[in-house]
N, C-alpha and C positions, 0 to 999 in steps of 0.2 A: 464319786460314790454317794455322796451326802444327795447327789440333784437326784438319785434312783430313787436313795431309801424317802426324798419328799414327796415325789412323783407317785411309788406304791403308794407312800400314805395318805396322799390327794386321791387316790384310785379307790383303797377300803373306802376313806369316809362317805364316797359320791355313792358306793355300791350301799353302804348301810343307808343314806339318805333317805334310795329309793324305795315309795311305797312298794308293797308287793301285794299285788291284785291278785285273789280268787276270784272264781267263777260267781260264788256267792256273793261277793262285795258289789256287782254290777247295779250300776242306779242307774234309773231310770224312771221319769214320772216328777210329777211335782213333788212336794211335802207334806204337810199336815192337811193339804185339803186341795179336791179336786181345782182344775184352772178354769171353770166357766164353761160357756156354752160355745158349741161349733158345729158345725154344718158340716154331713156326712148325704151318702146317697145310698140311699136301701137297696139292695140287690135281692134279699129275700125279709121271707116276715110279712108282717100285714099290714107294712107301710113300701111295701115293693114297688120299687120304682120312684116311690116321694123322694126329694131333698128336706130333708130334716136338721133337729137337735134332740138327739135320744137322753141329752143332760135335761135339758127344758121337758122333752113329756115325760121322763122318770120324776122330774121333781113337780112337777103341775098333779101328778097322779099320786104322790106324795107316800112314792116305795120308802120301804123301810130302807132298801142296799141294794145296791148296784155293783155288777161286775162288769169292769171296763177291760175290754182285751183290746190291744194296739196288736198291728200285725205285720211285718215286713214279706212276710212270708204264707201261701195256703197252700197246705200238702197234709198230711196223712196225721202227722204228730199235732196239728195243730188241730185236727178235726179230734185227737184224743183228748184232750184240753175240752175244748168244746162241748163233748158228751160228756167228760166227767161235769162241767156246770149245767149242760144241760140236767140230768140227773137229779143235783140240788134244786133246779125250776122248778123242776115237776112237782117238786113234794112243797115249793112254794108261790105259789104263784104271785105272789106280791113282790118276788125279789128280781129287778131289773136287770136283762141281760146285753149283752150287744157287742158283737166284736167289729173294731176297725181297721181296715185295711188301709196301709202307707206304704210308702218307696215302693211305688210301681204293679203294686196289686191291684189287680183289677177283675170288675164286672166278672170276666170272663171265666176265672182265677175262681172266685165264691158261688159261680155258680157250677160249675166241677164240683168244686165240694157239696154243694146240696144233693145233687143227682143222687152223690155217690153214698154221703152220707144221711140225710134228711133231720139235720139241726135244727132244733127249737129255737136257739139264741139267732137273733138276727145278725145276717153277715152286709157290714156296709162296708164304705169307698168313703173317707176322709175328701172334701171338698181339695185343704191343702195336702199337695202330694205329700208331704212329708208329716204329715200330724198335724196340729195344731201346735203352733210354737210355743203359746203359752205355755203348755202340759210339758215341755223341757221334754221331749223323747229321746233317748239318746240312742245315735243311728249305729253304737254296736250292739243292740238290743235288739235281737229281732223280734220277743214279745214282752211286751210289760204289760201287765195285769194290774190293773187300780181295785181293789174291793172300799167300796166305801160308803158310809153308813146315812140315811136323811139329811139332808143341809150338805154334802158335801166333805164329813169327815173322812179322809182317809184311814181308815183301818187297819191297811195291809197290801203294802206294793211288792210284786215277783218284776222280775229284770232277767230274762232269759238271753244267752248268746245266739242261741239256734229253739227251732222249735224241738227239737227232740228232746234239749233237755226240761222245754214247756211241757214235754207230753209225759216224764219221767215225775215232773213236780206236779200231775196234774189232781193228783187226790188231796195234796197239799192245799192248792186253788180253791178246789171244793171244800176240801174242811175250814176254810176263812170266811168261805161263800156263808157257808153252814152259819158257822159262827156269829156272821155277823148282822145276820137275818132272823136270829133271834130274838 
């Protein structure tokens, strides 16, 4: 009897141990500041076709804020994301946009999405398939959004499971964008 009742109470304690993840608790992204420069391939935009560093000419060109979209994923809820920051460009044009494609998105992938949608923010291809390691992407993330301010401060990191619930938070996005291009 005593091995049960210590067994249960090894079983509560393990159960209470465990953290308990929300949707919202998901990280993703570095911390207090962007992770450097990395080499991406333009699929649209007016560097189409170049391999580039959209961190190096946002900061050469000396934006106030930048919004970093990471992307596992191109489909429909990701293109609502997108127009809500495109929307913020428009009314700024000094605030740097640019979404990146990882885990297997490709070329072919962003460009479906232009046709269909005709985005302002340029949609690139991540040189390393997975991100850039430094930037810590976490691959249950299928979008993390960097907003972050001159020099590299981070401002305001989103960490989405799926893109719908990207496309769900996407005025959220936009009001950071907003914010921090002020």
């Amino acid at each position: 009897m005593r091995l049960f009742r210590n067994i249960a109470l090894a079983l509560v304690v393990a159960l209470l141990a465990t953290p308990v993840v929300n949707a919202d608790d998901l990280k993703s992204g570095p911390g207090e500041k962007i992770a450097g420069a990395f080499q991406v391939k333009a699929i649209t935009g007016e560097k189409k076709d170049s391999t580039l560093c959209y961190i190096c000419k946002f900061g050469a060109e000396e934006r106030p804020a930048v919004v970093l979209i990471f992307t596992q994923k191109a489909d429909e809820n990701l293109a609502t994301l997108v127009k809500a920051v495109d929307e913020v460009q428009k009314n700024n044009a000094k605030l740097g946009t640019v979404v990146v494609g990882v885990s297997g998105v490709e070329a072919a992938d962003f460009n479906k999405l232009q046709e269909t949608h005709k985005l302002i923010t340029p949609l690139t291809v991540a040189e390393d398939k997975d991100g850039p390691a430094k930037y810590k992407l976490n691959k249950d993330a299928a979008v993390t959004v960097l907003v972050y301010k001159k020099g590299g401060a981070i401002s305001k990191t989103f960490a989405f499971k799926d893109t719908k619930a990207a496309a769900e938070k996407a005025k959220d996005v936009a009001t950071a964008a907003t914010d921090v291009v002020k």
